[in-house]
N, C-alpha and C positions, 0 to 999 in steps of 0.2 A: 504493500500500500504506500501509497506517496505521502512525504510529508506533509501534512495540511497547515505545519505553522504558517500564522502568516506576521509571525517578525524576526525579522531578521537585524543582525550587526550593523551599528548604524555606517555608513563610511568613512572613512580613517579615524575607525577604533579598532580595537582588538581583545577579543578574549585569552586571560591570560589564564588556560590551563593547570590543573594541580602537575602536570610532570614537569611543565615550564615552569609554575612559579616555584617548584625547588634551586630552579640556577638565580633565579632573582632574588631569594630571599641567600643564595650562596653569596651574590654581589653585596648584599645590601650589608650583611653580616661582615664582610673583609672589610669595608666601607666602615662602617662603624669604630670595629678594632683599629683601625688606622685615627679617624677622628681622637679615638681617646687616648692615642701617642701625641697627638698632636693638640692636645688641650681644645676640640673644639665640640661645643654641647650643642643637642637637639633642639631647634624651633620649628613650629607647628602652624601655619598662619593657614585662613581660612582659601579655599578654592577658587573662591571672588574677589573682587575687592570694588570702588567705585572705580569708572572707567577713566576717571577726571587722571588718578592716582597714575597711571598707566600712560598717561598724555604727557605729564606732566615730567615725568622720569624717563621713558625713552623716547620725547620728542613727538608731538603731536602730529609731524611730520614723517615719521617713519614709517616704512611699511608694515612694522606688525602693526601700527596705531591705524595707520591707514587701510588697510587691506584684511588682514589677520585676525583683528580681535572677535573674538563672542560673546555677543552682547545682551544680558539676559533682557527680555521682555520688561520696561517700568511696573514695576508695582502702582497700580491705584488705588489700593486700597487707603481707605483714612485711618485718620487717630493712629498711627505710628510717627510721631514725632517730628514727622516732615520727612522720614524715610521716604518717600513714595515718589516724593521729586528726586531723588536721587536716581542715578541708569548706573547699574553693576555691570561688571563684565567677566568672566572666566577667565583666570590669572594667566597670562601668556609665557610668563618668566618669573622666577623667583627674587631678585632682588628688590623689586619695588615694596612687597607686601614688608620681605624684613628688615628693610627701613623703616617702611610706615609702622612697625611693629616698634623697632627701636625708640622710633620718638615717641610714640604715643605710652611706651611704659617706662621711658625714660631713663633708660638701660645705660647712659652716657652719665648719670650721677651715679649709677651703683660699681662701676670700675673702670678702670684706663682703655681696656682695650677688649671688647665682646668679641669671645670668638665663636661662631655659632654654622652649623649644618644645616642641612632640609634634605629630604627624599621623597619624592613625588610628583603626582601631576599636572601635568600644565597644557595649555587647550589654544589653538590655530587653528583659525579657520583658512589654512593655505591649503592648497591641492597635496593630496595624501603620494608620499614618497618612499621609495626603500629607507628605514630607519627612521622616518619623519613623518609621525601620524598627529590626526589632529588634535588626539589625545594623547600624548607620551610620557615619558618619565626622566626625572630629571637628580641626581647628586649631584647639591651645589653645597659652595660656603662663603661664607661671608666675614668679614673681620672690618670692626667698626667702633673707634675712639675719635677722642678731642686730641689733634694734631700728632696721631698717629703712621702718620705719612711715614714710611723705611724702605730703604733697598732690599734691606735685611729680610721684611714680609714680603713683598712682594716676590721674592727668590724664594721664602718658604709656600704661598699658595702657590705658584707655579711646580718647586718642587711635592707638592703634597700632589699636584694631580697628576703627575706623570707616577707617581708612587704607587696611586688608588691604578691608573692603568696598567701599571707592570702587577699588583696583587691581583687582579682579576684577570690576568694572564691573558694580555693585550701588549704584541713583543715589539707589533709592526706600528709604529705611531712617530710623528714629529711633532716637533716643539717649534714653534715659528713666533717670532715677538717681532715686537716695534711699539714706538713712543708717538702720540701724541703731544705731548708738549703739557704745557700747566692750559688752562682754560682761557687767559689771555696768550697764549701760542696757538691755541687752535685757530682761537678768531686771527691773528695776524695768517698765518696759514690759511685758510679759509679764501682769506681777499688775495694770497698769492697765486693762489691756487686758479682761483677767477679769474685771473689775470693772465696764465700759462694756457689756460685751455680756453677762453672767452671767444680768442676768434675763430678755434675748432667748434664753436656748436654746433654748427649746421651738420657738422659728423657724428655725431653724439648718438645713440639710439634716442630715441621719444624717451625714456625714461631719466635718463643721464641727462638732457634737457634740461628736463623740471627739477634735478638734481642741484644742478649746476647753481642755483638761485636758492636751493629750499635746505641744503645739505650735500655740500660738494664734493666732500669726504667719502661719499657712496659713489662716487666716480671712479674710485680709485681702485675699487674690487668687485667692479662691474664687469661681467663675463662675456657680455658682445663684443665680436672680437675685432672690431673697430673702434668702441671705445680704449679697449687694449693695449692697440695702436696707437693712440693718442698719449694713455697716461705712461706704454713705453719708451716716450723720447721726451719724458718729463724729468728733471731733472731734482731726485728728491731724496732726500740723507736729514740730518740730523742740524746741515747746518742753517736749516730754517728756524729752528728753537732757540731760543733763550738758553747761555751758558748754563746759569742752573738749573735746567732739567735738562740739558747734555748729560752738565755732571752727574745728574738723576739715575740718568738710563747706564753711563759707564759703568756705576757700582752697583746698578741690579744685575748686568751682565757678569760683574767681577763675583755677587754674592753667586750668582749661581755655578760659577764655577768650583766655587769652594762647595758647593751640594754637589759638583763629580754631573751636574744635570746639562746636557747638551741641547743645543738650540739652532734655529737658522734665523736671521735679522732677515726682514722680509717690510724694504721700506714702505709696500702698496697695501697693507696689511691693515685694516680699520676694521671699528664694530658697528652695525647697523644702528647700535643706542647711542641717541646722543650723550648720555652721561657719562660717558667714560672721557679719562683724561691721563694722561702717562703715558705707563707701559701698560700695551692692551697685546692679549698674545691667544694663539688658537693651538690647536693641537689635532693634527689630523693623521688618517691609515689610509695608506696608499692600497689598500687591502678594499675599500669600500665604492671604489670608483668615483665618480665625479662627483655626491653627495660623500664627501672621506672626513667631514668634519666631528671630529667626537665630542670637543667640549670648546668652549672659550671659555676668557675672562677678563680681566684687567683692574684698572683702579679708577675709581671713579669720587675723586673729595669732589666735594660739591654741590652734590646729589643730597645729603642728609639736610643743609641747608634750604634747596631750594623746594623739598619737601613736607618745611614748616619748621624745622630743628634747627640746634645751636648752630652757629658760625663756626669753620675751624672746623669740624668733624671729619674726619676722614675716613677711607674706605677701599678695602681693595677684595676680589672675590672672585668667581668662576661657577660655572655649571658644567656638567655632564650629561649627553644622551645617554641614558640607559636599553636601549634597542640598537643605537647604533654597537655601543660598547659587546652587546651578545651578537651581535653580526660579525663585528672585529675577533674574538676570543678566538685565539689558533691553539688547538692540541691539548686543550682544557678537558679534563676527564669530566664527565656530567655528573654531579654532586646527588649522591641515590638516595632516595627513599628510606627514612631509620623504618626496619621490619619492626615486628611488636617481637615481644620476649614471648610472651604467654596466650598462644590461642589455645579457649575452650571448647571443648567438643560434646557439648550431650548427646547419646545414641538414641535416647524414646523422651518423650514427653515429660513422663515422671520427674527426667534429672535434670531438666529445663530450669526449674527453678533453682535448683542448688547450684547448675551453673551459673547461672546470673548474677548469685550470689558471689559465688567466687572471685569471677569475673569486676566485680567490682571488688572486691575485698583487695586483691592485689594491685589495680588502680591507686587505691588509699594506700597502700604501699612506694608508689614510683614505678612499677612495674605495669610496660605498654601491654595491656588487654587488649583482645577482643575475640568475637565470636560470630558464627551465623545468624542471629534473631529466628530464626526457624529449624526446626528440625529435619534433620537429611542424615543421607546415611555414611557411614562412618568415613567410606572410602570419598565420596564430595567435600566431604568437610576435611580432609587431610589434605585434597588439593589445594584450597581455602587457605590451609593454613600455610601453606609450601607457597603458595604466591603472594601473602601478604608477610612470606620471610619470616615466618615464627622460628623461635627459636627454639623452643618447646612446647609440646602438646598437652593437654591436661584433659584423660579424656573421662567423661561417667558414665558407664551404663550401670544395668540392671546388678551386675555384680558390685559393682563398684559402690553401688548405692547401699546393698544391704549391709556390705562390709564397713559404712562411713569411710570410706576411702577414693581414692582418684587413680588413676593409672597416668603418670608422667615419660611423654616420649621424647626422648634427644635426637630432634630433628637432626644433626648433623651426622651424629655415629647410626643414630635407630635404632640405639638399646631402649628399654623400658622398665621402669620400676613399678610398685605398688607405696603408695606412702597414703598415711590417716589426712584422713580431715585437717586435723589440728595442727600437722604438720607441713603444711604444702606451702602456707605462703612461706616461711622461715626457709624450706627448701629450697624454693626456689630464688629467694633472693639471694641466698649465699651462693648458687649457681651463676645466677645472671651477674650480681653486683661486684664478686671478688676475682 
């Protein structure tokens, strides 16, 4: 018979599988253990946020703002506090919320320097891509004080995320950086920029056009390959910047070499957000083909300011695709399924109960149960337990029962014993546990 659902997967989502979600909850766990070497604790911000937030932080002008975002339906309803004027949107990227999270619980008096994770999802409404759906998953982090600006951090996020890629056993990846300048270097950059390419527009794709006037910066890793042409006979290094953030970018280079972390200086190299400022750097697997980007990041002071927050705050951070990352993973053994210790077997009716019994009894132990919920016969329920990888059997029938006792099989030898009642959970956990 044909399937008669009629719903299906919405497009660019994805059902994530109990065999899948053991590699992802494998990532998420190395992720973690790495965070807590690296002194950085869990934030939880909500899925939405208002869309204003989102405008505000990477450029009302950009294309996730422009293009990308999802935007829930206005609330009408009254008597919410003036909620209802508000328009939410489905959070596109993680940094904006833990700012907004930052200031609002004002996380900038309670220590020098917040260091803080997330793991989760984030929602584009772009055209659905290898590794890039409109729902995906994202490992970021964030580091954010009052005049916390160092070489020193930014050499440590950069080396923390090629670390989280080499644990999750991602071999094929590069480090690619470059500087934006302090936020008054960008703007002088900006009108040089205008200046270098002004009489090429009429070469420009339509896009690079409207670029050129609205964020010019987006010209520079722009993929038509006329545009290309254009920003390859443009003449661009470092010595458009201000000597101190020269000197800025020399000693995040020099910090990273003391992290042993290799890199390629890539001057065309920019973020689609406008808040970034500094060193902004990506990291891609030649392993992925033309979509090979795994994560960016960079530093962005400025941002907590023009957010609502103190002056002087600084910031620096990066995310990760988590799908791209399971696409990259070369020669990675699949992280298996823990079997249970203890499958129950009842052979009739009668000993249903007393299994069940059991069966939780060892539960309340630490010891992984389980059982059929129905009664079947001995040889089905041995397959049962041989594929959910039990360790041992515990089985009851009619003998078993009058005697108060169990019958314990060693799924691996397939010896078997008889032991009492009274004695099976202590059995077995001295089995399983030592």
């Amino acid at each position: 018979m044909a399937n008669q659902n009629k719903f299906s997967l919405p497009r660019g989502t994805a059902d994530i599988l109990p065999q899948e979600v053991r590699l992802w909850q494998d990532i998420e766990a190395k992720a973690r253990s790495l965070f807590d070497l690296y002194h950085y604790q869990e934030i939880r911000t909500p899925v939405f946020e208002e869309t204003e937030l989102f405008a505000r932080s990477m450029g009302a002008t950009s294309d996730v703002v422009q293009k990308q975002m999802l935007t829930l339906q206005p609330n009408q309803r009254e008597g919410e506090s003036g909620q209802s004027s508000k328009i939410f949107s489905l959070r596109p990227e993680g940094t904006a919320s833990v700012v907004r999270s930052y200031i609002e619980n004002s996380l900038d008096r309670k220590e020098a320097l917040t260091k803080l994770f997330y793991i989760g999802p984030m929602f584009r409404g772009e055209r659905p891509q290898k590794g890039r759906l409109r729902q995906f998953y994202q490992i970021g982090v964030e580091a954010i004080g009052p005049n916390s600006a160092s070489p020193y951090l930014d050499a440590e996020i950069m080396g923390l995320s090629v670390a989280l890629l080499k644990a999750f056993g991602v071999k094929d990846h590069v480090l690619k950086i470059n500087t934006l300048g302090s936020l008054e270097d960008k703007q002088n950059v900006s009108t040089v920029l205008r200046e270098m390419i002004g009489d090429q527009k009429a070469s420009l794709c339509p896009t690079c056009q409207q670029r050129l006037d609205r964020n010019v910066f987006r010209v520079l890793d722009c993929k038509n390959q006329e545009c290309q042409k254009i920003v390859a006979g443009l003449k661009l290094g470092v010595s458009l910047l201000s000597q101190q953030s020269q000197e800025y970018y020399a000693q995040v280079k020099k910090a990273l070499g003391l992290l042993g972390v290799s890199f390629q200086e890539v001057p065309t190299l920019v973020r689609g957000l406008d808040y970034y400022t500094q060193v902004v750097f990506e990291i891609t697997s030649p392993s992925l083909g033309s979509q090979d980007a795994l994560g960016a990041g960079g530093r962005y002071n400025g941002l907590v300011q023009e957010l609502g927050g103190s002056e002087g705050v600084d910031a620096v951070g990066f995310s990760l695709g988590m799908e791209r990352i399971i696409l990259a993973r070369q020669a990675v053994p699949e992280p298996q399924a823990r079997g249970v210790d203890v499958f129950v077997a009842p052979i009739d009716d009668k000993a249903f109960e007393s299994a069940f019994q059991i069966m939780n009894t060892l539960r309340q132990q630490g010891l992984a149960s389980d059982m059929s919920y129905k009664t079947a016969s001995l040889k089905s329920q041995m397959r049962l337990a041989d594929k959910l990888s039990a360790r041992y059997v515990c089985i009851l029938g009619e003998d078993e029962m009058n005697q108060n006792a169990v019958t314990l099989k060693d799924m691996t030898t397939g010896s078997q014993e008889k032991i009492s009642r009274e004695e099976i959970v202590e059995k077995i956990k001295k089995l399983v546990l030592t």
